[in-house]
N, C-alpha and C positions, 0 to 999 in steps of 0.2 A: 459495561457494554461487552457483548458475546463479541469471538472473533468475525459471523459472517457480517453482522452488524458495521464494526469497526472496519472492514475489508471495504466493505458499501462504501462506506461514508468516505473511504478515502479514494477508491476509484471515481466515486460522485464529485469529491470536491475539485480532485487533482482534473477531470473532463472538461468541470464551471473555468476553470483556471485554461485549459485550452494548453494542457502539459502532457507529454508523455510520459510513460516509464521512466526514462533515461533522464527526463529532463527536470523532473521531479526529485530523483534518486539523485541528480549531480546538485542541488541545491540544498541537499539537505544533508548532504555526504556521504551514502549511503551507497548501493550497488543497487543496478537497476531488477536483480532478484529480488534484495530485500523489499521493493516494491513492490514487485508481486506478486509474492508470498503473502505481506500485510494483508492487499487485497483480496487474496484467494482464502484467508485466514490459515493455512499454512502454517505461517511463522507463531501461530499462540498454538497448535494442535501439539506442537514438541515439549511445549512449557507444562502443559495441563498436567 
């Protein structure tokens, strides 16, 4: 799965679930950046 793919799919899921950024990122342990990075695919463009 490409990162804008992946970014989709977790802006999409994290929306169905009725979560913010924040509220997402504090569940999963994470910073509410690294959540929007994911989404924005950001966070895989540094890795490639």
């Amino acid at each position: 799965m490409d990162s804008k793919k992946f970014g989709e799919f977790v802006a999409e899921t994290r929306k169905e679930l009725g979560l913010t950024q924040s509220e997402l990122a504090k569940k999963l342990s994470v910073t509410n950046k690294a959540v929007s990075r994911w989404e924005t695919g950001v966070y895989f463009q540094k890795g490639d």
